[in-house]
MOPAC internal coordinates of N, CA, C and O (Angstrom, degrees):
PM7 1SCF
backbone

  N    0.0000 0     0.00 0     0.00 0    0    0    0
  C    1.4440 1     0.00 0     0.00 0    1    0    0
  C    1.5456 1   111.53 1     0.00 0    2    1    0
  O    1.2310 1   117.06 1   140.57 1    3    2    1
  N    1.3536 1   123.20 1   -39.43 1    3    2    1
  C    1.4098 1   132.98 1   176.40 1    5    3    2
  C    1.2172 1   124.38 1   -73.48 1    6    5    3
  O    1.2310 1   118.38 1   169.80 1    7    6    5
  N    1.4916 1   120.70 1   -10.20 1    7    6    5
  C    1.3338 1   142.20 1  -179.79 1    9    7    6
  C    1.4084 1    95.35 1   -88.02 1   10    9    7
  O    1.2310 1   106.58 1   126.64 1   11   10    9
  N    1.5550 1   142.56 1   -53.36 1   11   10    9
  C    1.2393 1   158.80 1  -129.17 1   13   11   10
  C    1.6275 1    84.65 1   -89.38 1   14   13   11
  O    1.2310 1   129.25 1   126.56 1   15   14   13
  N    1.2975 1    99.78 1   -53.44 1   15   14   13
  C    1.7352 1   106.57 1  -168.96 1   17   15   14
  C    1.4764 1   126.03 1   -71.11 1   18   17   15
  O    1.2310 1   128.56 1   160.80 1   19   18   17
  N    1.2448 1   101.11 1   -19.20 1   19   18   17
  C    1.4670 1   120.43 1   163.52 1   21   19   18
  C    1.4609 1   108.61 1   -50.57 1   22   21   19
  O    1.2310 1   135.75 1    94.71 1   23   22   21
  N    2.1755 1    87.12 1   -85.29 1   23   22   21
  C    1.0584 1   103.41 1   164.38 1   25   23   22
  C    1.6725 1   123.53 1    -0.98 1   26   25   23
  O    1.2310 1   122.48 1   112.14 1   27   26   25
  N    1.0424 1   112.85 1   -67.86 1   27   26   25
  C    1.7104 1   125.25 1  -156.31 1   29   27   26
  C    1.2917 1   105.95 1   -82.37 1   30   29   27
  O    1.2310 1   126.76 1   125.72 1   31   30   29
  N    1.3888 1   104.61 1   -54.28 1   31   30   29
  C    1.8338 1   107.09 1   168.78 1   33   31   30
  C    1.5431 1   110.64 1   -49.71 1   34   33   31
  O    1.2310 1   111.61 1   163.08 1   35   34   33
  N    1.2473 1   133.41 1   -16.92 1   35   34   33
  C    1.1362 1   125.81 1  -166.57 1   37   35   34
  C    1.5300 1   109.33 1  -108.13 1   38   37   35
  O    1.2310 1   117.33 1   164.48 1   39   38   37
  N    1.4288 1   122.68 1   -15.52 1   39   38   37
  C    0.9620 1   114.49 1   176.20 1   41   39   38
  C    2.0729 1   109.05 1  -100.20 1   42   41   39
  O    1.2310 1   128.35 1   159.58 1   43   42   41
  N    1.6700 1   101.52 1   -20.42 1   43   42   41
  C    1.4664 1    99.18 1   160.15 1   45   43   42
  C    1.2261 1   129.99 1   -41.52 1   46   45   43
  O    1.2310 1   123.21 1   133.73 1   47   46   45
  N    1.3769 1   111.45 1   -46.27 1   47   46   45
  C    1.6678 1   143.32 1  -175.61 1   49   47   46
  C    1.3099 1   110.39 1   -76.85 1   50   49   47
  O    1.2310 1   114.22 1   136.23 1   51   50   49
  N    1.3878 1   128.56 1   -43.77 1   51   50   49
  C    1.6886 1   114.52 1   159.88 1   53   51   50
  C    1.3164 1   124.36 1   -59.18 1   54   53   51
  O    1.2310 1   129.43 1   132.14 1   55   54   53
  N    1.9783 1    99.42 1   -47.86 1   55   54   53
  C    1.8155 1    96.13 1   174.59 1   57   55   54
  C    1.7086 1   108.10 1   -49.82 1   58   57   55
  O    1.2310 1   119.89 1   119.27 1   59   58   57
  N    1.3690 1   117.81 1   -60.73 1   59   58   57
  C    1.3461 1   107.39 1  -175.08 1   61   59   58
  C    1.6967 1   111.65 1   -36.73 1   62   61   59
  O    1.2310 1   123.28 1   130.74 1   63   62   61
  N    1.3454 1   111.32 1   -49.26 1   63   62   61
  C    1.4128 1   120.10 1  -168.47 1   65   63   62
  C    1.6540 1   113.45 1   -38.53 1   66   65   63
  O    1.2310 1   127.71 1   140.74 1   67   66   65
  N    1.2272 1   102.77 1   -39.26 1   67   66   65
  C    1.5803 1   129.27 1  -142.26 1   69   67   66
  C    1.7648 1    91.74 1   -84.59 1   70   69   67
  O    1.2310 1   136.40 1   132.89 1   71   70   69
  N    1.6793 1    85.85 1   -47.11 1   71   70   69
  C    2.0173 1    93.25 1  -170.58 1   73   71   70
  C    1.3388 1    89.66 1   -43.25 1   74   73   71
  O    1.2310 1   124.59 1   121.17 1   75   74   73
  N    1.7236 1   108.80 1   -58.83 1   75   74   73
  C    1.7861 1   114.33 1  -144.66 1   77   75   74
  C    1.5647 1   111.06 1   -56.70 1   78   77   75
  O    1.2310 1   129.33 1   150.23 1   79   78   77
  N    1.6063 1    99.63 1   -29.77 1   79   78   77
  C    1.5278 1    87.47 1  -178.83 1   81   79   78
  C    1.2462 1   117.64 1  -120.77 1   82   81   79
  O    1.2310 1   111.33 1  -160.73 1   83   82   81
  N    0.9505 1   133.94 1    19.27 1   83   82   81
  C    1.6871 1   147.36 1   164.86 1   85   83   82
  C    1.7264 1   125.08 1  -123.59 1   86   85   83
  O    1.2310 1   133.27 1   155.50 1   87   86   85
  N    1.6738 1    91.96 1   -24.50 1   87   86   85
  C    1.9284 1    81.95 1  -170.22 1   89   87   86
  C    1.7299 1    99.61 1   -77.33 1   90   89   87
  O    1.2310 1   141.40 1    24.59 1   91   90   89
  N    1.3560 1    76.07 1  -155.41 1   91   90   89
  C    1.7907 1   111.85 1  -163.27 1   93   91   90
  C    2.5037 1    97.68 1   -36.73 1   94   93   91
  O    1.2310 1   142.35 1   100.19 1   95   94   93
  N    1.2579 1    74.21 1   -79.81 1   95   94   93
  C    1.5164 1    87.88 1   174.56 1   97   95   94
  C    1.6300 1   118.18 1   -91.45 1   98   97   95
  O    1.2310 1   123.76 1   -97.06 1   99   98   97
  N    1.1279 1   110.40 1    82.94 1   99   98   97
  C    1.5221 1   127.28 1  -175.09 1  101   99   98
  C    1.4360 1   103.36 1   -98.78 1  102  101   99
  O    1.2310 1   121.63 1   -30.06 1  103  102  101
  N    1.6452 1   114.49 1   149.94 1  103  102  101
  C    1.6356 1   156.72 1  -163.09 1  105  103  102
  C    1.5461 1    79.13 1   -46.10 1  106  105  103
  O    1.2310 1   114.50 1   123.31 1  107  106  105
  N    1.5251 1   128.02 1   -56.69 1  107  106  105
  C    1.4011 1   118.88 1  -136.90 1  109  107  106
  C    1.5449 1   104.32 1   -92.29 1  110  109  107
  O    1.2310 1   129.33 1   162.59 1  111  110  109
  N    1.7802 1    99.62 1   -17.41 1  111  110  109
  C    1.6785 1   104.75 1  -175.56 1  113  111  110
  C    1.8289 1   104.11 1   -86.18 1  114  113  111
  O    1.2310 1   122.32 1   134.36 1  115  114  113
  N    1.4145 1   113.17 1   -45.64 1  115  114  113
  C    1.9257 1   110.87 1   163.70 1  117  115  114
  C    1.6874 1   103.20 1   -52.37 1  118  117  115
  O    1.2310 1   112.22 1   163.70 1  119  118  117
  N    1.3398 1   132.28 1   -16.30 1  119  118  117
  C    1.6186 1   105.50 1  -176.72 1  121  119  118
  C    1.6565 1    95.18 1   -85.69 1  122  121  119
  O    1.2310 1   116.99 1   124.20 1  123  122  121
  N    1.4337 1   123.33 1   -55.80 1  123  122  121
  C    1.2988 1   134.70 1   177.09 1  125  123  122
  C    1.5959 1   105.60 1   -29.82 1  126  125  123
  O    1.2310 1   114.34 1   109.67 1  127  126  125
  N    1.8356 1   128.32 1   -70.33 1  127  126  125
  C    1.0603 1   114.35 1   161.72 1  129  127  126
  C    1.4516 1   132.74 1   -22.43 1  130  129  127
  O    1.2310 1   122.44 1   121.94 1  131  130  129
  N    1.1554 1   112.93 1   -58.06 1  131  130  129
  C    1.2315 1   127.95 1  -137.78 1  133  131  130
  C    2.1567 1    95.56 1   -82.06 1  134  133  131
  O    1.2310 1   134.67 1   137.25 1  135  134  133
  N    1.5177 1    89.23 1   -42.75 1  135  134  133
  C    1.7922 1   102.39 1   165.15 1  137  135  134
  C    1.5197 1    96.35 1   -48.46 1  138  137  135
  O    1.2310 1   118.87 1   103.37 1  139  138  137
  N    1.3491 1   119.76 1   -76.63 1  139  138  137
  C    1.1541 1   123.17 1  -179.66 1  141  139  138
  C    1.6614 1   132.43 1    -9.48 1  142  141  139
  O    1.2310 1   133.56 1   110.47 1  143  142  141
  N    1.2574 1    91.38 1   -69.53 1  143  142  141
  C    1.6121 1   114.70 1   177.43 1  145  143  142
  C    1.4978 1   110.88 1   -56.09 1  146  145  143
  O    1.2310 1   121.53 1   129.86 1  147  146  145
  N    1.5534 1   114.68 1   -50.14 1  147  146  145
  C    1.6777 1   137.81 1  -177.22 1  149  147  146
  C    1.5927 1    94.55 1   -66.14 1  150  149  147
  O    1.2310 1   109.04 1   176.77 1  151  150  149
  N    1.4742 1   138.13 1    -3.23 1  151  150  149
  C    1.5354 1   128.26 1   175.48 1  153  151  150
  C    1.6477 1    94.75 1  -115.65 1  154  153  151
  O    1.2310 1   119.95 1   145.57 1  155  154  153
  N    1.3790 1   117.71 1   -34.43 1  155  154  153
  C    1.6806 1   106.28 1   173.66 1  157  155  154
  C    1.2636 1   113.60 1   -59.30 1  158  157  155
  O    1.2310 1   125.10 1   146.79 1  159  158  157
  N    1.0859 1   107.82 1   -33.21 1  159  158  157
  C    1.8809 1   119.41 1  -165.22 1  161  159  158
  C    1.4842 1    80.95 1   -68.87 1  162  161  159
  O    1.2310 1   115.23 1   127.00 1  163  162  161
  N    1.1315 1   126.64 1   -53.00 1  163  162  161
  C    1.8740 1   112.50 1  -145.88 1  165  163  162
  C    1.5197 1    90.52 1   -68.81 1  166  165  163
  O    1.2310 1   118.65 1   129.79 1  167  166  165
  N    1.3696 1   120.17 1   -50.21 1  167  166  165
  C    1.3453 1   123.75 1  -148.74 1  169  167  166
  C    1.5280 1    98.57 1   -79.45 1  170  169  167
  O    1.2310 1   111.46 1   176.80 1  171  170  169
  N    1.1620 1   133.69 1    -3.20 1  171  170  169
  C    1.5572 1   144.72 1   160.42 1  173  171  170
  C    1.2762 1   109.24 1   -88.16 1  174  173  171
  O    1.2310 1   109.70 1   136.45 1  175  174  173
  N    1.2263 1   136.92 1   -43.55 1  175  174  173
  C    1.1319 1   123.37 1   171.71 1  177  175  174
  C    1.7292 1   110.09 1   -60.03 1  178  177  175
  O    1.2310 1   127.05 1   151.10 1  179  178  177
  N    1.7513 1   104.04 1   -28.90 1  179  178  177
  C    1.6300 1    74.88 1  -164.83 1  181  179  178
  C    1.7068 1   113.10 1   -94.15 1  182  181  179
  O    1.2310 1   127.54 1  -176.83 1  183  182  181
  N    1.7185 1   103.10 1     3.17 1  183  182  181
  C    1.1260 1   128.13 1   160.41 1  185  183  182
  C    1.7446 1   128.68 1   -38.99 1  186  185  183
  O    1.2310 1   142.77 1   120.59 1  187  186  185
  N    1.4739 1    73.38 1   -59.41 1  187  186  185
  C    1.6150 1   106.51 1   174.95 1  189  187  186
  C    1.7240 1   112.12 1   -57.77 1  190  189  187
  O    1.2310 1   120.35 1   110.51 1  191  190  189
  N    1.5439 1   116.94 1   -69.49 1  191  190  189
  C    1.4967 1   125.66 1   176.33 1  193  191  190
  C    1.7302 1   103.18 1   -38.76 1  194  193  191
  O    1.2310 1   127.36 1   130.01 1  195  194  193
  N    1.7066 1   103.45 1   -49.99 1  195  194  193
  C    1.3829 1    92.18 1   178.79 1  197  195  194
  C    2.0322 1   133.24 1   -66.82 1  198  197  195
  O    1.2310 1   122.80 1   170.00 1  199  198  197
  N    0.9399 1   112.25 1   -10.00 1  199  198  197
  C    1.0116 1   124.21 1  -170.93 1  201  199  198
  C    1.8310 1   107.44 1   -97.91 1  202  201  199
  O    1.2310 1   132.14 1   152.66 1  203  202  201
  N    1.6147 1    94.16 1   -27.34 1  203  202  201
  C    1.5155 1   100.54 1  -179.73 1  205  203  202
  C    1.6418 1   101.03 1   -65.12 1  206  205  203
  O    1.2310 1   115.54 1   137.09 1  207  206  205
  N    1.3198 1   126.07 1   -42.91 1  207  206  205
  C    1.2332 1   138.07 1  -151.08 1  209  207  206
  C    1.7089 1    96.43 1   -85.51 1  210  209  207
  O    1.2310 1   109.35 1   119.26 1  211  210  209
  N    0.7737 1   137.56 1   -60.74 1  211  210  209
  C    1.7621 1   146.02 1   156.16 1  213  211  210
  C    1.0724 1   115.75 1   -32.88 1  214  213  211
  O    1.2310 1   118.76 1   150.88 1  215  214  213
  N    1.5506 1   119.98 1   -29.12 1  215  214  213
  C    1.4526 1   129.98 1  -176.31 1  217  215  214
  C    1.5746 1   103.18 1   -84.46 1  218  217  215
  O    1.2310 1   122.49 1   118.83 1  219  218  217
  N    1.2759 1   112.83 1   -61.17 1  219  218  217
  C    1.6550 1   131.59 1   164.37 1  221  219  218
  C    1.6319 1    91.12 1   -35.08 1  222  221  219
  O    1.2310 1   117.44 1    85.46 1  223  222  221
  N    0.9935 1   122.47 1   -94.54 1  223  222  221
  C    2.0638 1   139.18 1  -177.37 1  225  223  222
  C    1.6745 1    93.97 1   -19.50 1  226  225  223
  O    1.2310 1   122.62 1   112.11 1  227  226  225
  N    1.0814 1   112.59 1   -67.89 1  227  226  225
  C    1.7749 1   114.26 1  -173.65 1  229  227  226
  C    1.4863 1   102.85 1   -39.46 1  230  229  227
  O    1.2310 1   132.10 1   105.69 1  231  230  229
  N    1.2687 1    94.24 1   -74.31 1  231  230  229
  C    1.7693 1   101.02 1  -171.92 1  233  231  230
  C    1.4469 1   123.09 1   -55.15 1  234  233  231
  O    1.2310 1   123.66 1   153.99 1  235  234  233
  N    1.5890 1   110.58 1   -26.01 1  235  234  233
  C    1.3115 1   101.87 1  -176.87 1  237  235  234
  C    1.6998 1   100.91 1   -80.99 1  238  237  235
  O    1.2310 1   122.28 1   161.12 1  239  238  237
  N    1.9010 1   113.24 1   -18.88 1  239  238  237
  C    1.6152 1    86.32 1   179.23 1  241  239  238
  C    1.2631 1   112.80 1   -69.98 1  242  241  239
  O    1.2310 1   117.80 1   142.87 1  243  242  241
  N    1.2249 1   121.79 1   -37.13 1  243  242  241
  C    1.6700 1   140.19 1  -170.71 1  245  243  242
  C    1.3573 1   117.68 1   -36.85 1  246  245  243
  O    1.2310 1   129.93 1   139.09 1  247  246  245
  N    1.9783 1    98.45 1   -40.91 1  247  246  245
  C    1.5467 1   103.54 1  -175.26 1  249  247  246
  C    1.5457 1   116.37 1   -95.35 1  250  249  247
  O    1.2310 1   116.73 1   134.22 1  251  250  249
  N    1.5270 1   123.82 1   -45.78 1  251  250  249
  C    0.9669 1   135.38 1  -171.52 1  253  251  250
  C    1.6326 1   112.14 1  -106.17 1  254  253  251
  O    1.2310 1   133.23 1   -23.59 1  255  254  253
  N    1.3425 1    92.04 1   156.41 1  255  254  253
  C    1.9168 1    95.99 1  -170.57 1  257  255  254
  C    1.4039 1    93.95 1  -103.45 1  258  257  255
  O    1.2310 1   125.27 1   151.80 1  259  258  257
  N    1.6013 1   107.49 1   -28.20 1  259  258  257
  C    1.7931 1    93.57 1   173.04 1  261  259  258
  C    1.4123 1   117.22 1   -32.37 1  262  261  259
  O    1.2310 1   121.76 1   108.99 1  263  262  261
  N    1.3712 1   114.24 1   -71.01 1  263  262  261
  C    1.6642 1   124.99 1   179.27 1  265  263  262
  C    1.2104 1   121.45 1   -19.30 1  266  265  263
  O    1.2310 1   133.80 1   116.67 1  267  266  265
  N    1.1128 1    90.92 1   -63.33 1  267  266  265
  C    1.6878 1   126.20 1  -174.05 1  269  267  266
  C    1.5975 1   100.86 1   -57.23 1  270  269  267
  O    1.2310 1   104.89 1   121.03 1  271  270  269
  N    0.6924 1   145.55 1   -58.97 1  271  270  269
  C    1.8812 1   155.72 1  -123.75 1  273  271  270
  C    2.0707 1    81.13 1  -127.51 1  274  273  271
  O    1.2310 1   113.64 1   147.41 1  275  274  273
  N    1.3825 1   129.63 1   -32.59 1  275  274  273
  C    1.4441 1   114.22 1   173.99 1  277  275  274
  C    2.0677 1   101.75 1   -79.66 1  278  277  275
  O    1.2310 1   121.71 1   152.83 1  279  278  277
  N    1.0206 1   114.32 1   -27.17 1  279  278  277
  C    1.5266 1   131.59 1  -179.05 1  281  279  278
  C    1.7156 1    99.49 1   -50.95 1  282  281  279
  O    1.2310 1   126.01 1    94.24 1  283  282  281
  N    1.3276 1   106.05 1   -85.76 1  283  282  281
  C    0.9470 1   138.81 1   179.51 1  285  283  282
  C    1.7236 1   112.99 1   -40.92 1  286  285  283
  O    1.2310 1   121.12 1   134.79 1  287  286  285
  N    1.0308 1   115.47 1   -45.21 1  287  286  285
  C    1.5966 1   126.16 1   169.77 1  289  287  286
  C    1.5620 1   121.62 1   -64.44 1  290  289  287
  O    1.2310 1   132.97 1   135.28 1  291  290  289
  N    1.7393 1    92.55 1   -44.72 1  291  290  289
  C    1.5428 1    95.71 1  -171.67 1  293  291  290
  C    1.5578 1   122.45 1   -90.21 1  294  293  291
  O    1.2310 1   123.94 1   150.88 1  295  294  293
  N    1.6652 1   110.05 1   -29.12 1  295  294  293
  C    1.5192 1   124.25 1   166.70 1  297  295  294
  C    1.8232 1   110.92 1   -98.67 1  298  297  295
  O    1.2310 1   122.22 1   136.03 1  299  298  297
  N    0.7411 1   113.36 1   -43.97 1  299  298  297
  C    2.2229 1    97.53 1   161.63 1  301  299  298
  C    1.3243 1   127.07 1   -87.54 1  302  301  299
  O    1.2310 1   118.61 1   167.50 1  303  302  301
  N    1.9275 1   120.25 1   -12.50 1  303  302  301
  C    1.0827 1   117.99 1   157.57 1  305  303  302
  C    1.5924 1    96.73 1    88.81 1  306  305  303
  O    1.2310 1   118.95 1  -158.38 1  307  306  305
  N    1.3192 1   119.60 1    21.62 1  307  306  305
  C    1.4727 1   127.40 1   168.68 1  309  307  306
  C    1.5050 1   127.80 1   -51.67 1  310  309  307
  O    1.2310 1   125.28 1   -50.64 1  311  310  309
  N    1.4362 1   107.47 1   129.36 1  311  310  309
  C    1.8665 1   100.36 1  -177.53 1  313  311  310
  C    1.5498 1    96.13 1  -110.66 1  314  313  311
  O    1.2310 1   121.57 1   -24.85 1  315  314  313
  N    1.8891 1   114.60 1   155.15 1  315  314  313
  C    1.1916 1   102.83 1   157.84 1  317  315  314
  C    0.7870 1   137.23 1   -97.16 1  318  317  315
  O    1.2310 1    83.65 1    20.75 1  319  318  317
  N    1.5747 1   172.05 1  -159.25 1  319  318  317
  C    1.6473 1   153.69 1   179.60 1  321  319  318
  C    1.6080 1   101.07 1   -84.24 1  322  321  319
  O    1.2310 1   124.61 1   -30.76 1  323  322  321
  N    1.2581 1   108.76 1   149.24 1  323  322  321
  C    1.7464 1   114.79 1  -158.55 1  325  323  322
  C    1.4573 1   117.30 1    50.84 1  326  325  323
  O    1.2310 1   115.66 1  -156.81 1  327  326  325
  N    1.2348 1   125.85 1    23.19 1  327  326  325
  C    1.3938 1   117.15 1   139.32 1  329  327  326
  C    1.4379 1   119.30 1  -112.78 1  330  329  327
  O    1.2310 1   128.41 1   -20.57 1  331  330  329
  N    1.7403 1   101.40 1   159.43 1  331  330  329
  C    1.2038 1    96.99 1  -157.43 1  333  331  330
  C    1.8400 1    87.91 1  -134.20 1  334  333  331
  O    1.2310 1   135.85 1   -45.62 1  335  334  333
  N    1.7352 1    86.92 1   134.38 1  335  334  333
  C    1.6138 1   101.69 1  -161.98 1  337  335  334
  C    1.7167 1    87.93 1  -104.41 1  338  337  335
  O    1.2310 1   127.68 1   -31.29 1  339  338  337
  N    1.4212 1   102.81 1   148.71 1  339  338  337
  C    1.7000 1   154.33 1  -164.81 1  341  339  338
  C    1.4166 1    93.68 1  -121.58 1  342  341  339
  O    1.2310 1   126.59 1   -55.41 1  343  342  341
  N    1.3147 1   104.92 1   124.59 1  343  342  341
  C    1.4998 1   124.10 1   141.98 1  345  343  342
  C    1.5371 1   116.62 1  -130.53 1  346  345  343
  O    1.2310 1   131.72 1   -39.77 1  347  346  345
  N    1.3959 1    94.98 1   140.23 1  347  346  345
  C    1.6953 1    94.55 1   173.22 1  349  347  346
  C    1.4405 1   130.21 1  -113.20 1  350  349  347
  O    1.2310 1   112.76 1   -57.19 1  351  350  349
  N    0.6787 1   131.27 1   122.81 1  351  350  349
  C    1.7738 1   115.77 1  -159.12 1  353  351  350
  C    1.9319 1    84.08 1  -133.39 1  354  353  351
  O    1.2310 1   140.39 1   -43.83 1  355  354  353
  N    1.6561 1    78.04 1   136.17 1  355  354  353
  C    1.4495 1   106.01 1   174.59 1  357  355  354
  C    1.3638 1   120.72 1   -57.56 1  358  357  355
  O    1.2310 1   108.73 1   -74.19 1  359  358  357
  N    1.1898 1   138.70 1   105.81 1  359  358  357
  C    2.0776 1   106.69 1   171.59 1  361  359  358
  C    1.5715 1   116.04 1   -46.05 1  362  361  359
  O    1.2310 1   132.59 1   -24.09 1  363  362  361
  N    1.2156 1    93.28 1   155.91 1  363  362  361
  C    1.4360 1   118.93 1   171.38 1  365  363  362
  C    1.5302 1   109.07 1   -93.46 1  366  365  363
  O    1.2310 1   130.72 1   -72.35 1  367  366  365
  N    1.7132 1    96.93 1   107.65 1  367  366  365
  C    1.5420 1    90.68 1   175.60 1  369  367  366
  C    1.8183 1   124.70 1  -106.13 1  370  369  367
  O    1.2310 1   134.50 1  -151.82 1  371  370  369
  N    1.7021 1    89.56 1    28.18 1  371  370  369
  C    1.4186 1    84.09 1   156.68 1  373  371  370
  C    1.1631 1   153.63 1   -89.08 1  374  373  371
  O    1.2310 1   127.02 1  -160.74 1  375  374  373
  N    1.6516 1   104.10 1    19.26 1  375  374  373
  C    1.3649 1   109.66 1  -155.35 1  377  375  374
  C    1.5640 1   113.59 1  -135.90 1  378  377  375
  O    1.2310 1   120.10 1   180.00 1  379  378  377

Protein backbone atom coordinates (compact mmCIF):
# COMPACT_ATOMS: atom_id res chain seq x y z
CA UNK A 1 0.00 0.00 0.00
CA UNK A 2 2.98 2.42 0.82
CA UNK A 3 4.71 1.61 -2.31
CA UNK A 4 1.38 2.54 -4.33
CA UNK A 5 1.54 5.98 -2.60
CA UNK A 6 4.88 6.68 -3.44
CA UNK A 7 4.33 5.39 -6.55
CA UNK A 8 1.62 8.16 -7.24
CA UNK A 9 3.28 10.99 -5.43
CA UNK A 10 6.01 10.45 -7.71
CA UNK A 11 4.46 10.44 -10.76
CA UNK A 12 2.16 13.67 -9.57
CA UNK A 13 5.52 15.44 -9.16
CA UNK A 14 6.94 14.66 -12.65
CA UNK A 15 3.53 15.59 -14.33
CA UNK A 16 3.81 18.85 -12.41
CA UNK A 17 7.53 18.85 -13.47
CA UNK A 18 6.71 18.48 -17.09
CA UNK A 19 3.85 21.43 -16.98
CA UNK A 20 6.71 23.77 -15.46
CA UNK A 21 8.99 23.13 -18.12
CA UNK A 22 7.26 22.22 -21.26
CA UNK A 23 3.49 23.20 -20.92
CA UNK A 24 1.45 26.02 -22.11
CA UNK A 25 3.21 28.73 -19.82
CA UNK A 26 6.75 27.46 -19.40
CA UNK A 27 10.03 28.88 -17.17
CA UNK A 28 11.57 30.01 -20.56
CA UNK A 29 8.29 31.79 -21.98
CA UNK A 30 7.72 33.97 -18.14
CA UNK A 31 11.63 34.91 -18.58
CA UNK A 32 10.99 36.12 -22.33
CA UNK A 33 7.91 38.12 -20.94
CA UNK A 34 9.32 39.38 -18.26
CA UNK A 35 12.59 40.78 -20.69
CA UNK A 36 9.82 42.06 -22.53
CA UNK A 37 8.08 44.16 -20.02
CA UNK A 38 11.86 45.33 -18.52
CA UNK A 39 12.31 47.01 -22.41
CA UNK A 40 8.61 48.61 -22.30
CA UNK A 41 9.36 50.00 -18.96
CA UNK A 42 12.68 51.59 -20.28
CA UNK A 43 11.18 52.85 -23.43
CA UNK A 44 8.24 54.44 -21.21
CA UNK A 45 10.26 55.84 -18.99
CA UNK A 46 12.08 57.56 -21.67
CA UNK A 47 8.71 58.28 -23.19
CA UNK A 48 7.69 59.75 -20.16
CA UNK A 49 11.01 62.28 -19.57
CA UNK A 50 10.08 63.20 -23.08
CA UNK A 51 6.75 64.33 -22.71
CA UNK A 52 7.70 65.89 -19.27
CA UNK A 53 9.98 68.28 -21.19
CA UNK A 54 7.24 69.30 -24.02
CA UNK A 55 4.88 69.57 -21.26
CA UNK A 56 7.31 72.10 -19.34
CA UNK A 57 7.97 73.84 -23.30
CA UNK A 58 4.01 74.08 -23.78
CA UNK A 59 3.40 75.81 -20.64
CA UNK A 60 6.25 77.90 -20.57
CA UNK A 61 5.05 79.21 -24.17
CA UNK A 62 1.47 79.59 -22.89
CA UNK A 63 2.64 81.72 -19.95
CA UNK A 64 5.46 83.83 -20.89
CA UNK A 65 6.18 85.88 -24.10
CA UNK A 66 9.85 85.70 -23.19
CA UNK A 67 9.84 82.08 -24.71
CA UNK A 68 7.87 82.91 -27.28
CA UNK A 69 9.67 86.21 -28.67
CA UNK A 70 13.38 83.96 -27.93
CA UNK A 71 11.48 81.12 -30.35
CA UNK A 72 10.51 83.30 -32.75
CA UNK A 73 13.88 85.29 -33.05
CA UNK A 74 16.08 82.37 -33.10
CA UNK A 75 14.11 79.82 -35.60
CA UNK A 76 12.20 82.68 -38.04
CA UNK A 77 14.88 85.18 -37.38
CA UNK A 78 12.26 87.78 -36.02
CA UNK A 79 13.13 91.59 -35.36
CA UNK A 80 11.23 93.87 -33.04
CA UNK A 81 10.38 97.51 -34.24
CA UNK A 82 13.56 99.75 -33.56
CA UNK A 83 15.82 97.04 -33.94
CA UNK A 84 18.02 96.92 -36.47
CA UNK A 85 19.04 93.47 -38.00
CA UNK A 86 22.84 92.63 -39.30
CA UNK A 87 23.70 90.10 -41.61
CA UNK A 88 27.07 89.08 -42.43
CA UNK A 89 27.89 87.16 -45.32
CA UNK A 90 31.27 85.91 -46.01
CA UNK A 91 32.81 86.93 -49.60
CA UNK A 92 33.02 84.55 -52.10
CA UNK A 93 36.47 84.00 -53.02
CA UNK A 94 35.86 82.16 -55.96
CA UNK A 95 35.59 84.55 -58.30
Amino acid sequence: MFRWLIISLLIMILSLQYRLWFGEANLRQVMQLQHQIDQQRAENDSLSQRNRQLEAEVKDLKSGLSALEERARSELGMVQDGETYYQLVEPDNGR
